[in-house]
C-alpha positions as CSV (number, residue, x, y, z in Angstrom):
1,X,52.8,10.1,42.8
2,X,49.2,10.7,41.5
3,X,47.2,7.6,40.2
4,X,44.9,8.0,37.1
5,X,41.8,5.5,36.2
6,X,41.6,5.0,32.8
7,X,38.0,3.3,31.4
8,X,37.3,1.7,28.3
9,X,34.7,3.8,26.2
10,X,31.7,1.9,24.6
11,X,31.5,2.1,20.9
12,X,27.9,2.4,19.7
13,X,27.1,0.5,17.2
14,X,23.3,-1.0,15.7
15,X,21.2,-1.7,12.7
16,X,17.7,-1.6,11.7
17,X,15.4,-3.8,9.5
18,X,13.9,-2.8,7.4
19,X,15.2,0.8,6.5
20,X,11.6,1.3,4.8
21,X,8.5,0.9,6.8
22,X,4.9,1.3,6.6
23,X,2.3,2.2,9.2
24,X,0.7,1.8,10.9
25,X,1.3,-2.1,11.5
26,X,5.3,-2.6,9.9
27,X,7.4,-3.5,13.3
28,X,11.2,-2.0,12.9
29,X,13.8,-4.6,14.7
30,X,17.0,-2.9,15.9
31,X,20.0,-5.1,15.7
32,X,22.7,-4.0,18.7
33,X,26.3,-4.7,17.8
34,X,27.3,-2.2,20.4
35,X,30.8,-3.0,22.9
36,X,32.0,-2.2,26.1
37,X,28.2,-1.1,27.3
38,X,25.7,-2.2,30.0
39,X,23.0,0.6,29.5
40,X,21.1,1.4,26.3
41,X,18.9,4.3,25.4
42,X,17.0,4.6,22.3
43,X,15.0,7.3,21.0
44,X,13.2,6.5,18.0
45,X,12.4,10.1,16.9
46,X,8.8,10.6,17.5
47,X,9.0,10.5,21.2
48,X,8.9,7.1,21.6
49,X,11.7,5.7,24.0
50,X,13.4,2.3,25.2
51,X,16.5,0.7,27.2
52,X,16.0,-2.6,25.7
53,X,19.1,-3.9,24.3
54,X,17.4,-5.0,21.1
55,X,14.0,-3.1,20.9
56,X,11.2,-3.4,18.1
57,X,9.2,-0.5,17.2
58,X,6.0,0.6,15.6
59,X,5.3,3.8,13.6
60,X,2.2,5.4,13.2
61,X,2.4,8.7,11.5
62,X,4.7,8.4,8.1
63,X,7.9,10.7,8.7
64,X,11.6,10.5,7.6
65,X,12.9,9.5,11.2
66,X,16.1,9.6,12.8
67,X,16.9,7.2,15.2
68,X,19.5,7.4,18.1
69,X,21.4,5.1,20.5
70,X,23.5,5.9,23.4
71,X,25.6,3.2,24.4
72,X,26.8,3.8,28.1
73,X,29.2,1.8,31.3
74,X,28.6,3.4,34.1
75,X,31.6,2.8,36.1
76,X,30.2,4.1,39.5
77,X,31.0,7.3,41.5
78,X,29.7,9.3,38.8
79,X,32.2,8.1,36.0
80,X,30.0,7.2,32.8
81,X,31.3,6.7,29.4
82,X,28.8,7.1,26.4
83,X,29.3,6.5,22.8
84,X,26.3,7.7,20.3
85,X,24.7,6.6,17.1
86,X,22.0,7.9,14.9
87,X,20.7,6.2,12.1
88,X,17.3,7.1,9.7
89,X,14.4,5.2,8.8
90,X,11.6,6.0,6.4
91,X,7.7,5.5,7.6
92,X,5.1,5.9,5.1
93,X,1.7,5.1,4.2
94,X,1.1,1.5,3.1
95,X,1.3,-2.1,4.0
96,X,-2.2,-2.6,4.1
97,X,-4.9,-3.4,1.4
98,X,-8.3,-2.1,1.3
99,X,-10.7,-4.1,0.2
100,X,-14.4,-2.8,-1.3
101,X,-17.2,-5.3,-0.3
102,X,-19.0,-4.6,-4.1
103,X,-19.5,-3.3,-7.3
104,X,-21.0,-2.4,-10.5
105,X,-19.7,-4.3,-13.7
106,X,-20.2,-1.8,-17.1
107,X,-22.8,-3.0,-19.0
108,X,-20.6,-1.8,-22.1
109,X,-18.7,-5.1,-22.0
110,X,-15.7,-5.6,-20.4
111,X,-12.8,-3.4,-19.7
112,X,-9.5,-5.2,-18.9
113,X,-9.9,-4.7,-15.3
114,X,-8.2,-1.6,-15.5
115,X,-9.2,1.7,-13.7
116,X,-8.8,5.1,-14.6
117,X,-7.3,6.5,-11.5
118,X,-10.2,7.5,-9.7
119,X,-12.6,8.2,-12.2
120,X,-12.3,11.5,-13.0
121,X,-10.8,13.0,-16.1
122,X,-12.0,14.0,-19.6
123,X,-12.2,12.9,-22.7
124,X,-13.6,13.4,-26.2
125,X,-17.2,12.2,-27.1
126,X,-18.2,12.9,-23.5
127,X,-20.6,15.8,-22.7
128,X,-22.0,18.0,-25.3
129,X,-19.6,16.5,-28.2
130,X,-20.7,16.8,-32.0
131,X,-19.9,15.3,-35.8
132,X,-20.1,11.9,-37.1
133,X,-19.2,8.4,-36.3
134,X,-18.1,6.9,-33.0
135,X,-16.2,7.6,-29.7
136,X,-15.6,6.2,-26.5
137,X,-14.2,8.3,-23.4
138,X,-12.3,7.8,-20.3
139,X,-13.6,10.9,-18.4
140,X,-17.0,10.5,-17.0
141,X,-19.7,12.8,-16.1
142,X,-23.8,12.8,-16.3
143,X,-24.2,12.9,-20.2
144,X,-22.5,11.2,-23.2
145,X,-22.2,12.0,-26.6
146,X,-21.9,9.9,-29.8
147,X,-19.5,11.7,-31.6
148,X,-15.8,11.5,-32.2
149,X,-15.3,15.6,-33.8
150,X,-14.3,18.7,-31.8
151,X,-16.2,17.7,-29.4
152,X,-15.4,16.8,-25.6
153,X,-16.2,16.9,-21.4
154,X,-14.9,16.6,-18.6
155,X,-16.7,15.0,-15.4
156,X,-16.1,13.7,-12.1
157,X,-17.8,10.2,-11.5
158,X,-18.9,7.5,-13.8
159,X,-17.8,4.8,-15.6
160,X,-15.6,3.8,-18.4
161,X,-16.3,2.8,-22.5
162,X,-16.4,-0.5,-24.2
163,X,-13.0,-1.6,-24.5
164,X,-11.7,1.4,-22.7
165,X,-11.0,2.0,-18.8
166,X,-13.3,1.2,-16.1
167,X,-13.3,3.0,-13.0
168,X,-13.0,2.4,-9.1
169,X,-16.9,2.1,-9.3
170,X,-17.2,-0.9,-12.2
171,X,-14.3,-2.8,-11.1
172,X,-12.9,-4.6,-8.0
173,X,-9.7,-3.5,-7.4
174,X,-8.2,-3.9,-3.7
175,X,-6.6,-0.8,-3.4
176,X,-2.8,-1.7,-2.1
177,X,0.5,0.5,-1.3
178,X,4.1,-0.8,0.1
179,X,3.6,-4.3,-1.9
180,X,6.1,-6.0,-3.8
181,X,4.2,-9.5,-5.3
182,X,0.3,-9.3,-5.4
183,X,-1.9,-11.8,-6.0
184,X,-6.5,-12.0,-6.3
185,X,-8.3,-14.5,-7.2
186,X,-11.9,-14.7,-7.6
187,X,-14.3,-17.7,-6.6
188,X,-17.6,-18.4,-7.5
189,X,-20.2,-19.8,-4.7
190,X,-19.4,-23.5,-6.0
191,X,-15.6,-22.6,-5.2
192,X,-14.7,-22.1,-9.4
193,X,-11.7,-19.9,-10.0
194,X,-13.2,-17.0,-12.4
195,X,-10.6,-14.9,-12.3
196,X,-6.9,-14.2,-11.7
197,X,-4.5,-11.5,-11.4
198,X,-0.9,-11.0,-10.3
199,X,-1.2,-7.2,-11.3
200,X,-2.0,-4.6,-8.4
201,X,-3.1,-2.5,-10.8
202,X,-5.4,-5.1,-12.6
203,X,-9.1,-6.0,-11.3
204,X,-12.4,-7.9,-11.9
205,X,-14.4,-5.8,-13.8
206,X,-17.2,-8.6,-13.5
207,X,-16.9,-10.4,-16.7
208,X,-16.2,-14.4,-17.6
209,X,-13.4,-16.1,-19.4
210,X,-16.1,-15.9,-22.5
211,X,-16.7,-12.1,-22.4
212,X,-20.0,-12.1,-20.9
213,X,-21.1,-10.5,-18.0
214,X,-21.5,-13.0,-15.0
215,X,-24.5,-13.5,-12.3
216,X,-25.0,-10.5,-10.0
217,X,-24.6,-11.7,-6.2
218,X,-22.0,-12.7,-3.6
219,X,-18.2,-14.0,-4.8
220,X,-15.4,-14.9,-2.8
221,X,-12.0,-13.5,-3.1
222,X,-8.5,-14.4,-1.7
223,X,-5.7,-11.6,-1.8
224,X,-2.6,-12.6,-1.2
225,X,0.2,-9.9,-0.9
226,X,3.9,-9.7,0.1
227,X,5.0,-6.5,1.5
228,X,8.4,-5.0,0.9
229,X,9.2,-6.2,4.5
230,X,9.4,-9.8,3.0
231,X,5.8,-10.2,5.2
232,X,3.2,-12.5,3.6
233,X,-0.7,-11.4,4.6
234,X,-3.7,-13.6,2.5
235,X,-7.1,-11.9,3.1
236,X,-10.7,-13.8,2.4
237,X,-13.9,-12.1,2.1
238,X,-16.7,-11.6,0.4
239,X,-17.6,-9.0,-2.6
240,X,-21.3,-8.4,-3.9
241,X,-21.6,-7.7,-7.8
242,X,-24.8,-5.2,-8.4
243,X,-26.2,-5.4,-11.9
């Protein structure tokens, strides 16, 4: 009579959180609900490596990413039984604010705090237009022109009209990706909250509550962001306004 050995195989089995990240700073947590194994192997699918039972991880170069797990008993005299599992994760750019350290308000009056996209574009009564009455534009460039007729420009740095868009240059706008709930508020030096907004795409564009343009010189802000992590950061600083 011949006896046989019989093993139990491992069943892989794991989770990550989150699914989403973003680099470079957003640490992945693996969650190993793997049976029947002693040995893990991970490879996270940039080269990076681990035999931690519950690893964390950090991206640095945004990639769809595939994720493996072999699940192992090695049984001695050779005998190992392995179970895989592969599961994908999403890196890309954002997580982290950038924050300018100043600015310079329009002197057109105030624009809502909203920028333009860059500040470039075109628009009519920009450049060389003609005819009568008035325009504003959203483009920019080195000229302007009065009238609202056939006439318009493009350009490719400037600043927006009264009552129109401003531009990354005339307002301060902390520039944010990956971030669900957002949050600045500005601070005069005798700690007065001037300004408020729970809109990432809304800045200070260096105007009052009243309308008028405030005192150049040093504020204070406070951003406070959540990413889509569930991660609170709150940054401080200061931001110079040039007149």
């Amino acid at each position: 009579n011949q006896t046989v050995e019989v093993y139990g195989k491992p069943f892989a089995s794991f989770d990550v959180r989150p699914d989403v990240v973003y680099v470079p700073d957003t640490e992945l947590s693996t969650f190993n609900f793997s049976t029947g194994a002693t040995d893990y192997k991970w490879d996270f699918g940039d080269g990076g490596t681990s035999d931690k039972e519950d690893p964390t991880y950090i991206y640095k170069i945004e990639g769809l990413y595939e994720i493996r797990l072999i699940a192992q008993n090695d049984h001695g005299g050779g005998v190992v039984c392995a179970d895989t599992l592969k599961h994908k994760v999403l890196a890309k750019q954002g997580g982290v604010a950038k924050v300018p350290n100043a600015f310079t308000p329009s002197p057109f009056g105030p624009n809502g705090g909203s920028v333009n996209g860059g500040g470039s574009g075109s628009g009519s009564g920009s450049g060389s237009g003609s005819g009568s009455g008035s325009g504003s534009g959203s483009g920019s460039g080195s000229g302007s022109g009065s009238g609202s007729g056939s006439g318009s420009g493009s350009g490719s740095s400037g600043v927006g009209g009264t009552g129109g868009t401003g531009s990354f240059n005339d307002v301060f706008l902390p520039f944010v990706r990956g971030v669900e709930e957002f949050n600045l508020q500005i601070f005069d030096r005798w700690g007065n909250l001037i300004f408020e907004s729970n809109n990432q795409n809304i800045g200070w564009d260096g105007y009052g509550k009243d309308g008028r343009i405030l005192p150049a010189g040093v504020y204070v802000y406070k951003l406070t962001i959540r990413l889509s992590d569930g991660q609170r950061s709150t940054q401080i600083g200061d931001v110079t306004m040039i007149r």
